[in-house]
LUMGUBA-182372 format. One record per residue (C-alpha): x, y, z; residue number from 1. Coordinates in steps of 0.1 Angstrom, whole numbers, plus 2048, in hexadecimal, padded with zeros to 3 digits. Layout:
ATOM   px   py   pz   nr
ATOM    X    Y    Z  NUM
...
This chain:
ATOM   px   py   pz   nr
ATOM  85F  72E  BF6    1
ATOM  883  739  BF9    2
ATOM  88F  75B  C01    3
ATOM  895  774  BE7    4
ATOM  8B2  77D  BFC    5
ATOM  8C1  75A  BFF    6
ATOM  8C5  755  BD8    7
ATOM  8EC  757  BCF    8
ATOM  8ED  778  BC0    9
ATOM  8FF  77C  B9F   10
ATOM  927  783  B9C   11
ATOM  91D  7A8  B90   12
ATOM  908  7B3  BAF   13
ATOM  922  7A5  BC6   14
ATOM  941  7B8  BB7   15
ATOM  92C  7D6  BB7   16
ATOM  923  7D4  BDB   17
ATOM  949  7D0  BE0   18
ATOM  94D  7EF  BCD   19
ATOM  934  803  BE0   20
ATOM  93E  7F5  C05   21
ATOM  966  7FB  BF9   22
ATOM  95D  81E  BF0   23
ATOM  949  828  C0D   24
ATOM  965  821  C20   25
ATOM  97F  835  C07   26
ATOM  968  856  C0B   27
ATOM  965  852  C2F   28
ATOM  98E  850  C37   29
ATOM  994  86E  C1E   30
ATOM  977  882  C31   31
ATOM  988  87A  C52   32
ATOM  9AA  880  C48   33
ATOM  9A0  8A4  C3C   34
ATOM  991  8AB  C5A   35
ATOM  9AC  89F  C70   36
ATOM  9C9  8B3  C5D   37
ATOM  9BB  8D7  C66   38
ATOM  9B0  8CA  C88   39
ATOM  9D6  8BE  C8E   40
ATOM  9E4  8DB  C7C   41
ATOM  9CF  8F0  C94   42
ATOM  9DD  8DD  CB5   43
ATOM  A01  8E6  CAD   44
ATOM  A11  90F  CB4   45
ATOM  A19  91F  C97   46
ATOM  A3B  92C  CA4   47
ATOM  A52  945  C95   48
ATOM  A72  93C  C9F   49
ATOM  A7F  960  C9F   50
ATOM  A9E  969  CA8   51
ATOM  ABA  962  CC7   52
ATOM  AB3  97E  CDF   53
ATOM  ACC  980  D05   54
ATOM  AB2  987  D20   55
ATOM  AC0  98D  D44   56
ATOM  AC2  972  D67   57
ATOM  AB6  97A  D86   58
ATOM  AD2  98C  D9B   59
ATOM  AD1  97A  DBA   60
ATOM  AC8  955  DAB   61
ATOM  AE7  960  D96   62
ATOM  AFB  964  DB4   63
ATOM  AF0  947  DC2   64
ATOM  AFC  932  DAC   65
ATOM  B1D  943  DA8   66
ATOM  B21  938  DCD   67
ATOM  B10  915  DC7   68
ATOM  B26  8F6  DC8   69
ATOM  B14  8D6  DBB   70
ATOM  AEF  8E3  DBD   71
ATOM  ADE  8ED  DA1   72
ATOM  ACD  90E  D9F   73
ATOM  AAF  91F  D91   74
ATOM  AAE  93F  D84   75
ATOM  A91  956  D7A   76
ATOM  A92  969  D5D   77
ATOM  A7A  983  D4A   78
ATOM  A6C  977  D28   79
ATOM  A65  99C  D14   80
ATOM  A5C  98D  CF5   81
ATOM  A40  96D  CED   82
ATOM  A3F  951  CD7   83
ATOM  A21  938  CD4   84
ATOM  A2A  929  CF5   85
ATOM  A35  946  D11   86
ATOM  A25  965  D13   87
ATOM  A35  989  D15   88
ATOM  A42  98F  D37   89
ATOM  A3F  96A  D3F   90
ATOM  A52  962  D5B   91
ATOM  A6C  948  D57   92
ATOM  A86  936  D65   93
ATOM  AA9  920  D59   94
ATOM  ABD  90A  D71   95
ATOM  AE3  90F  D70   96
ATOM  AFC  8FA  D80   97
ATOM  B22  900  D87   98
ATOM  B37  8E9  D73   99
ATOM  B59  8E6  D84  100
ATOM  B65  8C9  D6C  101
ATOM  B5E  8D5  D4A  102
ATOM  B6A  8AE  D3C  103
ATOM  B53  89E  D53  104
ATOM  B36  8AF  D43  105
ATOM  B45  8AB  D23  106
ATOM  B45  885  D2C  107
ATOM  B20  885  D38  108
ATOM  B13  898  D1B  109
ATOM  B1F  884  D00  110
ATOM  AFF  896  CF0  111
ATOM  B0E  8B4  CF2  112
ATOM  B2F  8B0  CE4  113
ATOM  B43  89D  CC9  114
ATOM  B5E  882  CCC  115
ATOM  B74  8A0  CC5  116
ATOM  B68  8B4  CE4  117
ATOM  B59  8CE  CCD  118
ATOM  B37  8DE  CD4  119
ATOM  B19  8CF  CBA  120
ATOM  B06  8EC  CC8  121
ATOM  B09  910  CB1  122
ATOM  B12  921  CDC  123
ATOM  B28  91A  CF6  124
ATOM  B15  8FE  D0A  125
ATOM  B30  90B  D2A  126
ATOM  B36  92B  D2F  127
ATOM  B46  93E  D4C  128
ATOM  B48  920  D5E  129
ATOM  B20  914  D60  130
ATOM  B08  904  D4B  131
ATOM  AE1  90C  D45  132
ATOM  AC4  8F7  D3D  133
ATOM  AAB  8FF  D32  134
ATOM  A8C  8F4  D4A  135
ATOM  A75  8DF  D32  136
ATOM  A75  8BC  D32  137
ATOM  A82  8B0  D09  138
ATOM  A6B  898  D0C  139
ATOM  A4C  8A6  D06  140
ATOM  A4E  8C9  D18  141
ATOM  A44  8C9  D3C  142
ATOM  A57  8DB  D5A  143
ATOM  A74  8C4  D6C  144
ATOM  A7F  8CE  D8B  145
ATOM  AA0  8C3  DA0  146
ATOM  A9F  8AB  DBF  147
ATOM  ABC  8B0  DD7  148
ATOM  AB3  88E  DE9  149
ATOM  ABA  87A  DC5  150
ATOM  AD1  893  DB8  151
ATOM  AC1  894  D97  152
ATOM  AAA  8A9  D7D  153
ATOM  A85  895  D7E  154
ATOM  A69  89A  D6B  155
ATOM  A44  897  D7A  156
ATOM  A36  891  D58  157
ATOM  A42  873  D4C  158
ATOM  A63  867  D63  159
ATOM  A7D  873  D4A  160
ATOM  A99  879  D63  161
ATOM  AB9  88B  D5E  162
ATOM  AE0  88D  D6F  163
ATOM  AED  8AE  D80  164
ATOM  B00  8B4  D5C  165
ATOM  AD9  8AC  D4B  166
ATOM  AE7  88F  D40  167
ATOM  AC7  874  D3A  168
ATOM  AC5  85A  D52  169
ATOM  AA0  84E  D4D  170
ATOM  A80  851  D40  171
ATOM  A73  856  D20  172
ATOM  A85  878  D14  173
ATOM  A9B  872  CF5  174
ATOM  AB8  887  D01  175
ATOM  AC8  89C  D1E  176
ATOM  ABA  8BD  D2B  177
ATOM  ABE  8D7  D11  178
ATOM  ADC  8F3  D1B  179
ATOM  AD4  916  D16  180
ATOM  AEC  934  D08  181
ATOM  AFD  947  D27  182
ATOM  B14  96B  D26  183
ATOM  B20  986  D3E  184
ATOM  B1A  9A4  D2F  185
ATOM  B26  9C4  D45  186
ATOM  B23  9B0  D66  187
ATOM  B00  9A0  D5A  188
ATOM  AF8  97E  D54  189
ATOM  AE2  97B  D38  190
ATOM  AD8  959  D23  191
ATOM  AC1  951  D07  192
ATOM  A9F  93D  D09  193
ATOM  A9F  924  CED  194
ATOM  A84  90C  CE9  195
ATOM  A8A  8E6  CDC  196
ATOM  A76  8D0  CC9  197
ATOM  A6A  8B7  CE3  198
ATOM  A69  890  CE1  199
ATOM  A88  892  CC8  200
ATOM  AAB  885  CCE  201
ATOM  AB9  8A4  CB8  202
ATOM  AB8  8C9  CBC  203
ATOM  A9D  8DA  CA9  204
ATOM  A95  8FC  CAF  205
ATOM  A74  903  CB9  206
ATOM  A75  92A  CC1  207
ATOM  A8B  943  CD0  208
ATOM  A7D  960  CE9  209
ATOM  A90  976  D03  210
């Protein structure tokens, strides 16, 4: 006796198996999609950008890189505000470097500037004679340090590696460091803390704090 289960099954049951199976899966992607939006949407800082704000450089670092020739220097500063990322009175530092040959720099940060020499950036990327960076990595936001015995920027994340002018040179960051604004005001150095989009080849502002 053959098997109920082996008989060819007619045209209609088939399609509406089809129907069924196609469905199941339908439902299933459109429950996991709604579930993954708010659990995405939850992973990401909801950032006010707020507003520029000049905060002021450690005294001495300051000095020490008034003095510096071709080293770069880091320089504390005092966050008094917060955004999703840094804390009130999170401690913080930049790195500044003296730029002796403003068209060199221009030259290395093609990034930076136009074919015209004119700044892309709404600030003076030099100022005073020096240039700031700001210390996170554009490529996805970690903590690069310098190292004298390479003479360049390097990132412990990922390898991005950058020039004394933070001019890429390798790794997977889409663009150079990102320069920070810088002023003497009454004898003080003072910059802003600006915070980029990471991974992106442009500018996008993520938040300002001071």
């Amino acid at each position: 006796m053959q098997d109920e289960r082996s008989q060819p099954q007619p045209p209609e049951e088939i399609s509406r198996r089809e129907w069924m199976g196609k469905a199941t899966i339908s439902i299933g992607g459109i429950i996991g999609l709604t579930l993954a939006i708010p659990t995405m949407a939850a992973l990401v800082p909801d950032v006010d950008p707020g507003r520029p704000a000049w905060t002021g450089m450690d005294e001495t670092a300051w000095k020490h890189l008034q003095a510096a020739t071709d080293t770069p220097v880091q320089i504390d500063i005092q966050m008094h505000s917060k955004d999703a990322y840094l804390t009130a009175g999170s401690p913080q530092s930049v790195w500044g470097i003296k730029v002796k040959d403003p068209k060199k720099f221009m030259r290395d940060r093609s990034d930076l500037f136009a074919a015209s020499g004119e700044n892309t950036l709404p600030y003076p990327v030099l100022n005073i004679g020096f240039a700031l960076f700001s210390p996170i990595c554009p490529h996805l936001g970690c903590y690069y340090d310098w190292k004298p015995m390479f003479k360049r920027f390097a990132c412990p994340c990922h390898g991005s590696q950058f020039d004394r002018n933070g001019a890429h040179l390798a790794g997977p960051a889409t663009r150079g460091l990102d320069p920070l604004p810088l002023r003497e005001q009454d004898g003080i150095a003072q910059c802003q803390w600006i915070r980029y989009s990471p991974t992106v080849p442009s500018r996008i502002v993520v938040s300002y704090i001071g």
